[in-house]
N, C-alpha and C positions, 0 to 999 in steps of 0.2 A: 248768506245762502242758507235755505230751508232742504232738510230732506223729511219728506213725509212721506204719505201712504197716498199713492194713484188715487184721484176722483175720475170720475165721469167730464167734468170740465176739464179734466189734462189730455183727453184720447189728443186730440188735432195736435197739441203742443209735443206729446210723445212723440207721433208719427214725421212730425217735423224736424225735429233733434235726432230719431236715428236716422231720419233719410239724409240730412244735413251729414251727419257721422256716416253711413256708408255710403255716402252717393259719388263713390270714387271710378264707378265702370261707366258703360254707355250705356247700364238699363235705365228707362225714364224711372222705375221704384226699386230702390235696393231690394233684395230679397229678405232682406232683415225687417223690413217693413212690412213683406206679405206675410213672412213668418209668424210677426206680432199680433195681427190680422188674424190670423189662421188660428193662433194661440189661443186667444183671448174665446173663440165661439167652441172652444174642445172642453172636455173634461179636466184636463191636467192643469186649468188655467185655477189660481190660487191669488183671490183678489187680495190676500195679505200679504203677500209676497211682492207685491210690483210695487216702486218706488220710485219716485221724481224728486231731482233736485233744482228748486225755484231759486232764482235771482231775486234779487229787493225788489223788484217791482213785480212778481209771481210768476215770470216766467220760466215756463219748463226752458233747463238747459243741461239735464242730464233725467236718464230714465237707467234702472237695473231690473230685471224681473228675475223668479225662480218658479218653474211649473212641475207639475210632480213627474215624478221619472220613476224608474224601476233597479232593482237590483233582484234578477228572477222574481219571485213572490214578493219580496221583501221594499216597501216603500223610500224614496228616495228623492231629494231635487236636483233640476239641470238648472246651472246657474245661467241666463244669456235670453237675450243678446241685452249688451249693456252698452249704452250708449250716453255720449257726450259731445254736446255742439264743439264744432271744432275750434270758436272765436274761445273758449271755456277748457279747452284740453292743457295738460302740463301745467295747470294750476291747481294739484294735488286734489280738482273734484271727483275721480276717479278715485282716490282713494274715499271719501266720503260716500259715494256710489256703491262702491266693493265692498264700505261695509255689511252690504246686504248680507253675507256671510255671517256675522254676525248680529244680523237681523232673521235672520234664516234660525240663527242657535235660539235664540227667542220666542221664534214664532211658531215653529215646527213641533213639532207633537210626538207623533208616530215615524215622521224619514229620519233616517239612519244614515245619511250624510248627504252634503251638496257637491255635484260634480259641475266640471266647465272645461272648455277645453278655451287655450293662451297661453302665455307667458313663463314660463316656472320661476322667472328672476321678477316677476312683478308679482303674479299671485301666491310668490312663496310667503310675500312679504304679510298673505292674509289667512297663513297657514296649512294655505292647499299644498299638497302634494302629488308626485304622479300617483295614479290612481292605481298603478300598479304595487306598489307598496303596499296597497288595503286588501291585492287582492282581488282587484275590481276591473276589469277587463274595458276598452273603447268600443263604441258602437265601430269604429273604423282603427283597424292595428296601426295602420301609417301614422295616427297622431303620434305614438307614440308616449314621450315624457311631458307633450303640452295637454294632455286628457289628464288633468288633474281631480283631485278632490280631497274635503274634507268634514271629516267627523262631527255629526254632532250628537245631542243629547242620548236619543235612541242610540247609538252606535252600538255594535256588539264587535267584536275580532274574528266571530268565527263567517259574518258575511263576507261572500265571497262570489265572485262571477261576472256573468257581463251587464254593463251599464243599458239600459234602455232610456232615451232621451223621449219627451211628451211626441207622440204620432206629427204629430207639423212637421217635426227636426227630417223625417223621413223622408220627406219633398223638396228638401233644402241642397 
């Protein structure tokens, strides 16, 4: 397995692996797919940020993105939607995928942490935390302790406030 940086040859293969990974309702496209869709023609869309994990033969079988987000004034990334074909799930590609976090600590400049909202017992394990520990308020209160996040290089202690997710997350 390869994890690289999204081309232009991987859109079709993206969109096929998250709609594979959400396509658990009756809509004929997950919403995760319009999302990514919707992402990709915005501003917040950060083509260093999106990443594919290819099989030995190059096929996408897992995709992560990060778009920029907000913390009031203060720049930010929303980690998601992350997606993994399902024949490829609980074969720890997902950790390979998640390390975009640490692809994020690499690549980012100016944001002052990555937020996401899942798991706390799976993304503790990538050092996210609830978001409220930073400080950091959810676009939605009901996440509660799954509205994680975490620091990176920019980080300062004294930000503080609510999370704004890229304008797409708003139609979601």
């Amino acid at each position: 397995m390869l994890i690289r940086r999204e081309t232009r040859s991987d859109l079709a293969g993206v969109r096929d692996v998250t709609a594979a990974a959400f396509g658990k309702s009756e809509a004929a496209v997950p919403v995760e797919v319009t999302l990514l869709d919707e992402l990709r023609t915005c501003d917040a869309w950060l083509p260093a940020l999106s990443f594919v994990a290819a099989d030995d033969r190059g096929d996408v079988i897992g995709h992560v993105v990060c778009t920029r987000g907000h913390v009031g004034p203060d720049l930010a990334l929303g980690l998601g939607p992350l997606s993994v074909h399902p024949t490829h799930q609980r074969r720890d590609l997902g950790l390979a995928t998640d390390g975009t976090g640490s692809w994020a600590q690499r690549n980012a400049f100016a944001e002052s942490l990555v937020a996401l909202l899942g798991s706390p017992a799976y993304y503790g394990r990538f050092g996210f935390r609830p978001a409220a520990a930073y400080g950091i308020t959810a676009p939605d209160p009901a996440w509660g302790d799954y509205f994680q996040a975490r620091p990176l290089t920019a980080y300062q202690p004294t930000l503080k406030g609510p999370f704004a997710y890229a304008e797409p997350f708003d139609r979601v």
